[in-house]
GUZA-974293 format. One record per residue (C-alpha): x, y, z. Coordinates in pm, whole numbers, plus 50000, padded with zeros to 5 digits. Layout:
XYZ ...
REM end
This chain:
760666511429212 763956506329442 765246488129695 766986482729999 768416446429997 771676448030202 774596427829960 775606392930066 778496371930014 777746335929835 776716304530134 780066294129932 782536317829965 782466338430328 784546365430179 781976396230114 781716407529836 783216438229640 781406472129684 780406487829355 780706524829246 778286548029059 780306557928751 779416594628868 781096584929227 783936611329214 781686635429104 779356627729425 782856632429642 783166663729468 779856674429583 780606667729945 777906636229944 777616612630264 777366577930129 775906545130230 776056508930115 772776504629923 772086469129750 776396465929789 776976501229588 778636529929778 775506555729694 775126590229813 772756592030054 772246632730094 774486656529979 773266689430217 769876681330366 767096655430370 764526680230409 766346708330150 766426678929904 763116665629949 761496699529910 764076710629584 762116682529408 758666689129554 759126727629431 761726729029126 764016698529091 766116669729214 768946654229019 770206612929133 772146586529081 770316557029046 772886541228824 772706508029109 769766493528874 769766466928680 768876467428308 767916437728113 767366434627732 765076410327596 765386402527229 763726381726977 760276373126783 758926356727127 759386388127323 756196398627431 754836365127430 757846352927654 757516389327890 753236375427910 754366342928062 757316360228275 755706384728412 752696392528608 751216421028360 750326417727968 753736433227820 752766420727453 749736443927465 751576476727537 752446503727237 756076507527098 757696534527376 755056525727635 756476519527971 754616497128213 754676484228553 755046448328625 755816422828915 758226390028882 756816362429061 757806330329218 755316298129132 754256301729550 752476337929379 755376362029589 757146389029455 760506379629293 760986418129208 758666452429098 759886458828767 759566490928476 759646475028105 759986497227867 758856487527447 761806496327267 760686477226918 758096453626822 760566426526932 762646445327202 762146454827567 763666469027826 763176455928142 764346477128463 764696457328760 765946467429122 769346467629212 768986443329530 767256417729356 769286425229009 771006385728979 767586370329148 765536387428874 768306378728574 768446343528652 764686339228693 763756358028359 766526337028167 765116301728299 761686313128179 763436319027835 763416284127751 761186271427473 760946311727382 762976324527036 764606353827278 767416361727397 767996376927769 770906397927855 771976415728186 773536445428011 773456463728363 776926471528357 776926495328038 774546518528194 774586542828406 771026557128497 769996596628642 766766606328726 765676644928711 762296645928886 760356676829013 758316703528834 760706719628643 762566690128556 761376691028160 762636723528116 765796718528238 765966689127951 765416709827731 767806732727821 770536707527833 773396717027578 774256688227384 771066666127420 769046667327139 767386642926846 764716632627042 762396609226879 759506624727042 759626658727199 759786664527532 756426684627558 754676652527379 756286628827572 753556612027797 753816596128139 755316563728149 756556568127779 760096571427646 762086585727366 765556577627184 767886605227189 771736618127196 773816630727385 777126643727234 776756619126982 775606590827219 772726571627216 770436571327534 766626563327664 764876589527830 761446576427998 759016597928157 758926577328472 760366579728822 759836573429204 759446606129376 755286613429309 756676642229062 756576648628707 760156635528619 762506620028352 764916590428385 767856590428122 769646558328063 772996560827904 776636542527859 778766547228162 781276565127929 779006593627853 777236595028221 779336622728398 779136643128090 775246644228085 775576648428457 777466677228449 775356692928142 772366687128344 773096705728630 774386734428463 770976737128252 769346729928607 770716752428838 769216787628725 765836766328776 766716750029156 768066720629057 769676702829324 771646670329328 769406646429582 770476613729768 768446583929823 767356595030173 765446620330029 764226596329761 762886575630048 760776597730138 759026609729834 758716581729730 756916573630083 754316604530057 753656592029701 752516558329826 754916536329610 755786505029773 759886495229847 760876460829795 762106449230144 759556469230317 756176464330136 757236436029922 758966404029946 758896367729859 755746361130090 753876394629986 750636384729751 750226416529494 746626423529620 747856421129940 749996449229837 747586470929686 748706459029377 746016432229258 745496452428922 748746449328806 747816408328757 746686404728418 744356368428521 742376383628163 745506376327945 745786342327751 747986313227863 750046304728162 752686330728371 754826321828661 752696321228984 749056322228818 747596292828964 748776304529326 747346343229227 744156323729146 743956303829440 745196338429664 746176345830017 745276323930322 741966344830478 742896365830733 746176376230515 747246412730623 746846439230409 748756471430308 747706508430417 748696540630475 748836555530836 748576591630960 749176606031323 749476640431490 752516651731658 755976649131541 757116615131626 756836589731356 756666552531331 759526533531174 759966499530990 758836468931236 757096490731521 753946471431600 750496484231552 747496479431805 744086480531843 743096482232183 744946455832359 745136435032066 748656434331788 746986437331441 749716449431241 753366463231196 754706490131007 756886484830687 758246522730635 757456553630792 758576590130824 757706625930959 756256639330630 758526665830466 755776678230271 752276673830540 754056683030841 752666653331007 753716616231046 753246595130788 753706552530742 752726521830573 751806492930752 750376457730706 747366452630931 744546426631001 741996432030718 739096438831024 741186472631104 742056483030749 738906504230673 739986540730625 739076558730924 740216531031193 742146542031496 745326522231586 747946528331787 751816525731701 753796511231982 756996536731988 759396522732181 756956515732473 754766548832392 751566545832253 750696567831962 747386570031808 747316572231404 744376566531209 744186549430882 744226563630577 743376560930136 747326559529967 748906580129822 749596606130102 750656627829876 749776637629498 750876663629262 748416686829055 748016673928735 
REM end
């Protein structure tokens, strides 16, 4: 879950607005990182190579800054009943430390934002929200507030957020000096679970979650303390290949793992089951949410429909290159890449739902080129259990 929504100055004021830094930035200077203005933060992009980094965290370990997210406390004896009506999934039905994957929509049934909400307490959660659509998802969740005993806070600015993902990224945890107290050990920690712990003396999350396809660990914890438990982490991680990764990289393991981007495979006008994401609508749950009735009613007929692409060759389609079949436009690609990890070109792509049966031939339209890729079941790309 990430985004790519360029930052915008207000219709009211034409100035633009103020880039925001990582509280790790001078440590990414340090590390001789190329940067790039992500969701209006100055983030680190790659700090060697794409390809080095992409295969550190395919093979031992990947370390990033993902501090640009937003995260957003709700509070209160409502607070999974308010989340049920908020949200798209069934939050009040998940365990205390369960993590789970939900979409914010808008009454027309689009996607506001792709969120992570954590269970912190019976009456506590943690919503994670991307950093493009941080404000858009704020001020939606605190209008649904009303008639709800909760309280909603953007508390986004006290965190800072790193992500270890790769094989080896629980033992370098556990090899961290100075973390320690977790509430659950790391070796019982399941996927899309989290645990309270310390660092130094400082409180912080750790969830078993991430956006790379890998086994991973996300640690959320006050700005103040965030270079510290950067630095500790890549001392623990370097015997074991840990290198520090950019969000290039990130793009494109997150790509082979068939996880959508908001901006590419989601947006306002997207339908979740047009996504590939019908099942995270929970129609079973009691009561009303934001969007059900259009869910209900769904997508005109004939709505495209997500799906993964593969071709031979080296040359890969990009965002917005049109798809064909025959002489006929049936669909356009959202992201794409030359697969780090196949060795083959790799995209998803919204298409006509008569050409979306795995096996169909299409052809990407590559600056004038033709290039034939056939269809294919998502993910591209999944780890051995």
């Amino acid at each position: 879950m990430s985004d790519e929504s360029p930052s915008s100055a207000s219709p009211a004021d034409s100035s633009p607005a103020p880039v925001k830094y990582s509280p790790l930035h001078s440590i990414h200077e340090q590390l001789g990182a190329a940067f790039t203005d992500f969701a209006g933060w100055m983030m680190p992009v790659r700090y060697s190579s794409d390809l080095a980094e992409h295969h550190a965290v395919r093979t031992a370990a990947g370390i990033f800054d993902i501090s640009h997210m937003a995260e957003i406390h709700v509070r209160g004896a409502d607070a999974g009943a308010y989340l049920d009506f908020a949200l798209a999934g069934k939050l009040s039905g998940i365990a205390l430390a369960q993590a789970k994957y939900s979409l914010l929509l808008n009454e027309a049934g689009g996607i506001i934002d792709d969120l992570v909400t954590y269970r912190l307490a019976d009456d506590h959660f943690l919503v994670v929200a991307n950093a493009g659509n941080r404000f858009a998802a704020a001020t939606a969740l605190a209008e649904r507030a009303e008639g709800f005993d909760v309280a909603v806070t953007d508390e986004s600015d006290d965190y800072a957020l790193i992500a270890v993902q790769g094989p080896v990224s629980r033992a370098i945890l556990e090899a961290t000096v100075g973390l320690s107290d977790f509430a659950t050990p790391l070796d019982e920690l399941k996927y899309y679970r989290e645990t309270a712990a310390t660092f130094n003396g400082t409180d912080l999350i750790i969830g078993r979650t991430g956006y790379t396809g890998e086994d991973g660990f996300e640690l959320y914890i006050h700005v103040d303390a965030a270079a510290a438990l950067w630095a500790a982490l890549t001392v623990a991680g370097s015997p074991l290949g840990l290198v520090p990764a950019g969000l290039a990289c990130r793009d494109t393991l997150r790509l082979e793992a068939g996880m959508p981007l908001y901006g590419h495979e989601l947006s306002l006008t997207t339908f979740p089951v047009q996504a590939g994401l019908g099942r995270v609508v929970a129609l079973s749950k009691e009561g009303d949410f934001v969007g059900r009735t259009a869910i209900e009613e769904g997508p005109d007929a004939g709505a495209r429909v997500l799906v993964g692409l593969a071709a031979e060759g080296r040359r890969a389609g990009r965002a917005d290159y049109l798809l064909f079949h025959g002489d006929k436009e049936v669909g356009v690609i959202t992201s794409g890449a030359l697969s780090p990890t196949l060795g083959h070109p790799i995209a998803m792509a919204y298409v006509d739902p008569d050409v979306s049966q795995v096996g169909t031939e299409l052809h990407i339209d590559v600056r004038g080129s033709r290039i034939a890729a056939s269809v294919v079941s998502l993910p591209f790309y999944k780890r051995e259990a």
